[in-house]
N, C-alpha and C positions, 0 to 999 in steps of 0.2 A: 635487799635493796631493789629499787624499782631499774626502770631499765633507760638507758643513758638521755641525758637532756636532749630535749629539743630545743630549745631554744625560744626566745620567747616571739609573739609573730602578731604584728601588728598592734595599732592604737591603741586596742582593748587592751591588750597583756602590759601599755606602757602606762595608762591610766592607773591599771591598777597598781601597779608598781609603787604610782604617786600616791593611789590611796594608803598601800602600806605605809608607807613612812610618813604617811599623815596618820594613820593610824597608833605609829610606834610614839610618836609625840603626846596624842591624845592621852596613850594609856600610862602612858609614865606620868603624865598630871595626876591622871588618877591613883593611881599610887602612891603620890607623892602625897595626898593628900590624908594619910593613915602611915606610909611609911617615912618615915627621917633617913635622908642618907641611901648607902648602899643601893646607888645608879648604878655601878659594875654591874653588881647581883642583877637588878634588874634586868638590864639590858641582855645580861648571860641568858636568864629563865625566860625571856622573852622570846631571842635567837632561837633556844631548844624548841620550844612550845610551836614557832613556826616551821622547824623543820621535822617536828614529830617526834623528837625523843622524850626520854625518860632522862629526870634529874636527881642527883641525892644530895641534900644539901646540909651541910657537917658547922655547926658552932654551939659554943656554949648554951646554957640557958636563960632565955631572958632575950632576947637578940631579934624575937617576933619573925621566927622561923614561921611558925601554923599562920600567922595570920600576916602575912607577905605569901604562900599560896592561897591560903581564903578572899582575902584581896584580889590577888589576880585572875581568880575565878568568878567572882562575883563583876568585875571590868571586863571579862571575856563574855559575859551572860553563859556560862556553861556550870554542871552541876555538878556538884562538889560532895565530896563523901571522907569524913574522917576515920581513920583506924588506930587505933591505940595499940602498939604492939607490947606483947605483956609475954611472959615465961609462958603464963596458962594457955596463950591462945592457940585456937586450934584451924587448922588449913580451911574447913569448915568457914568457922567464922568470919573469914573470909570472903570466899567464892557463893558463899550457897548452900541450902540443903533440902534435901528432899522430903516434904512432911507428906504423911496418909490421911484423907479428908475422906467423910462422911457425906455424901449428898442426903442432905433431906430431904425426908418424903421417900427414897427409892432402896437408901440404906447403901446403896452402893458404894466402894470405897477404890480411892485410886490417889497416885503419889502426884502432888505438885510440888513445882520445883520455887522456891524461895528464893530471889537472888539477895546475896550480899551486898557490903559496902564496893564492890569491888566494880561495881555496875553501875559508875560515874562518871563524866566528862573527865574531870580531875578527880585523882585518890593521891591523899595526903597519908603516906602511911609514917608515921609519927615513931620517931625510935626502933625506927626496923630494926635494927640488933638486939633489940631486947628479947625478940622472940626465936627459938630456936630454930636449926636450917629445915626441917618440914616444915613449917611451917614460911618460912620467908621464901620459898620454894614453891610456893602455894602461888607467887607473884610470878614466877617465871614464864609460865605458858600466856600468860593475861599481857604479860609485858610484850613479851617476843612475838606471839600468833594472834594478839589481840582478839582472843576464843581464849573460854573455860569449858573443861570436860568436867561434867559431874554424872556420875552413874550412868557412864555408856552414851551420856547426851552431850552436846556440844552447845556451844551461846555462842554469840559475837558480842563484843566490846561493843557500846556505844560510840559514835564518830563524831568528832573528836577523841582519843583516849590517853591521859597524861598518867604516870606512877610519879608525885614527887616524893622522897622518903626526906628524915631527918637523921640524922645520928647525935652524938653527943660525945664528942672528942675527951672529954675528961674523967667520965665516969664511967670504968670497963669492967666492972666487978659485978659478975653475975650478965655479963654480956656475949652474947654471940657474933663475932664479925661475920660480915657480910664473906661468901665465898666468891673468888678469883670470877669464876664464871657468870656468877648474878652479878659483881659490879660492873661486868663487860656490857651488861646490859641498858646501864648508866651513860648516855650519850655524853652529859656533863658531870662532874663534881665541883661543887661552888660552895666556897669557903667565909664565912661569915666573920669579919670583927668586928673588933668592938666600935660604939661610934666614938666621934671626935666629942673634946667637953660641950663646944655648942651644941652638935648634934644629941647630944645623951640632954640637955638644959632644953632643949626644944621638946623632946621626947616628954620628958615629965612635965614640963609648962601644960600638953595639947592632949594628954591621958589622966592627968589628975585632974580637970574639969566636968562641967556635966553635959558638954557639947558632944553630941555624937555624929559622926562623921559618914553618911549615905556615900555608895561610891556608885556613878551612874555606866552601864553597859556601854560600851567603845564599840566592840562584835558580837557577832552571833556566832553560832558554831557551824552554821552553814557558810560565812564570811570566809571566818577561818579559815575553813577545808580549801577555799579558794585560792585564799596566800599559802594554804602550803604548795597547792597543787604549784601555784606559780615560783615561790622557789624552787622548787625541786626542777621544773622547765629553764630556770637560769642557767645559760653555759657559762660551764668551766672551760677555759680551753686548755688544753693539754698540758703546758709546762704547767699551770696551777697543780694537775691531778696529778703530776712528777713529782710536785714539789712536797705536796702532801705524802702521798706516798716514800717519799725519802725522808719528810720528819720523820715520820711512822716506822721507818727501818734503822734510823738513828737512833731509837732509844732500844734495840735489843745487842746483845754485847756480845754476840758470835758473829754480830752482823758486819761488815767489811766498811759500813757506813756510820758505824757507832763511835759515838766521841766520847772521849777520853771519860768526863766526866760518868758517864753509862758504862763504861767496863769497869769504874773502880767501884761503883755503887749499885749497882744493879743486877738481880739475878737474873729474872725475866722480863721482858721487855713489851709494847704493846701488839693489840695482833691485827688483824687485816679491818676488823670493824672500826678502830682508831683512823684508822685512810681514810674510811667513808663518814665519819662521824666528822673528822675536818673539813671535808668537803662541801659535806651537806652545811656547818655551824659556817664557814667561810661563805658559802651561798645566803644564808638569814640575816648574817648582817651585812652584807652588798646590798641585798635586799630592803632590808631596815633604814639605810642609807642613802635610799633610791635609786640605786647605783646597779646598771643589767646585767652585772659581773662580778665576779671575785676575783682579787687577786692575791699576792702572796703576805700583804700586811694582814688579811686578815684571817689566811691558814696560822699566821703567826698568832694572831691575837686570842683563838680558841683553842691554842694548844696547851696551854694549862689544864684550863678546864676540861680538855679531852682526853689528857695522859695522864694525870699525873694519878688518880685511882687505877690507874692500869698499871703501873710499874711496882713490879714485885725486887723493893728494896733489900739489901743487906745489913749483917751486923755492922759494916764501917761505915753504912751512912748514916743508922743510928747513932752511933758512938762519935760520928763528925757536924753531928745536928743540920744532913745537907738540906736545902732548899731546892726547890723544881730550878731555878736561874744554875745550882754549883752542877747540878747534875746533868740538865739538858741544854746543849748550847745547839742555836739553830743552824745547821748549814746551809751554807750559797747554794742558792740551785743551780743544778747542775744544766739546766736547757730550758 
């Protein structure tokens, strides 16, 4: 994490503020105009994407998972790279690899390096569980250091750089779940249902036509870089970063601040990157908002989406079918 807010200073840092949240309007139009419904979602993968994280986004099939990121990449004008994660695939496929070329004319031969899908504004990696942990591993370094090492060479990520993945909550047979430590890496998980009958009646009225739908650029990815820079300058003031950081200790069950619901259901709890991952999603949407601050409605409002792939449940919350609401109740801040 970068190093503590300053604060934001002067006219320029308020304007743009206002551009944000003219921007946040803008692009939800556009959105809207290929997606039905699912404003939360939006709003969620909006917030992330301003404040730099990584998303994994989990619902059935059918739900316009790929093309709600393709969408938002094509409204951000940033470049988008799809991945199909498959049993066969290999870390390679990925990242890159090193081919031997022939110069003509001199015969001479020397390795250039190939970059992968992996070398995009946005990477939609489609069904990350379906491919084994070396290989879903192969995202780790690209995620976290935004750098790939390939044979002793190092890249930079292009800037902007998003990982959004899909899972597929139903279908686990011949599936790899994601390990404890790669989804720590997941700033959000954002959970998709199903739409409402109007919304599903609108859906197939404006996809079964032969109207196709242009979605025109909102940002540039130099903009961008902008507003995140300027979230991340939003201050928190203290009791916010209290407050976050006491969710963040309420949900492990050794913790002296853990409620009730967390010691009967929970093994392990979240870890110190949930504090800043609230902080940071509580700063995006003050920001989104217009708003030169965060306060604690809206540490509340991202903490679903921030914990709830971090909490390593038990057999009884299994067997009691709990919900994020039975399990984590917020507490009063304390100052």
């Amino acid at each position: 994490m970068s190093a503590p807010s300053a604060g934001l200073s002067g006219a320029d840092d308020l304007a743009l503020l206002g551009k944000l949240a003219e921007a946040r309007a803008a692009l939800r139009a556009q959105i809207a105009r290929r997606i039905v419904g699912q404003a939360h979602i939006v709003d969620d993968l909006v917030a992330a994407l301003l404040a730099g994280g990584h998303v994994v986004l989990v619902g059935v099939p059918g739900l316009a998972k790929t093309l709600l990121v393709q969408t938002v990449s094509q409204a951000l004008a940033l470049s988008f790279s799809r991945v199909q994660f498959t049993p066969d695939l290999m870390p390679s496929d990925i990242t890159g690899t090193e081919l031997m070329e022939e110069e003509p004319g001199t015969g001479r031969r020397a390795f250039r390096f190939v970059q992968g899908p992996i070398f995009a504004n946005v990477v939609l990696a489609d069904e990350i569980n379906r491919a084994p942990p070396k290989t879903q591993a192969a995202l780790l370094q690209a995620m976290q250091e935004r750098t790939v090492t390939v044979a002793g060479h190092t890249y930079n990520m292009p800037s902007p750089f998003f990982v959004l993945a899909t899972q597929n909550p139903i279908e686990q047979e011949g599936t790899y779940p994601l390990p404890e430590a790669q989804l720590d890496r997941f700033m959000f998980e954002l959970r998709l249902g199903y739409p409402t009958r109007e919304e599903e009646e609108q859906i197939v009225q404006s996809t079964t036509g032969a109207t196709s739908l242009d979605i025109s650029p909102v940002l540039t990815a130099e903009e961008l870089l902008a507003l995140q820079r300027l979230v991340r300058r939003l201050p928190a003031a203290p009791s916010v970063v209290s407050y976050a950081v006491q969710v963040a200790r309420s949900t492990r069950p050794d913790d002296p601040e853990a409620t009730p619901g967390v010691k009967k259901y929970v093994s392990w709890g979240a870890g110190p990157r949930a504090s800043q991952y609230l902080v940071l999603g509580a700063k995006a949407r003050a920001a989104m908002d217009g708003r030169a601050a965060p306060d604690f409605d809206d540490v509340r409002a991202v903490a679903p989406s921030v914990l709830g792939h971090r909490l390593v449940l038990n057999f009884q919350a299994e067997a009691d079918k709990a919900t994020f609401k039975d399990i984590v109740q917020f507490p009063t801040p304390t100052r």
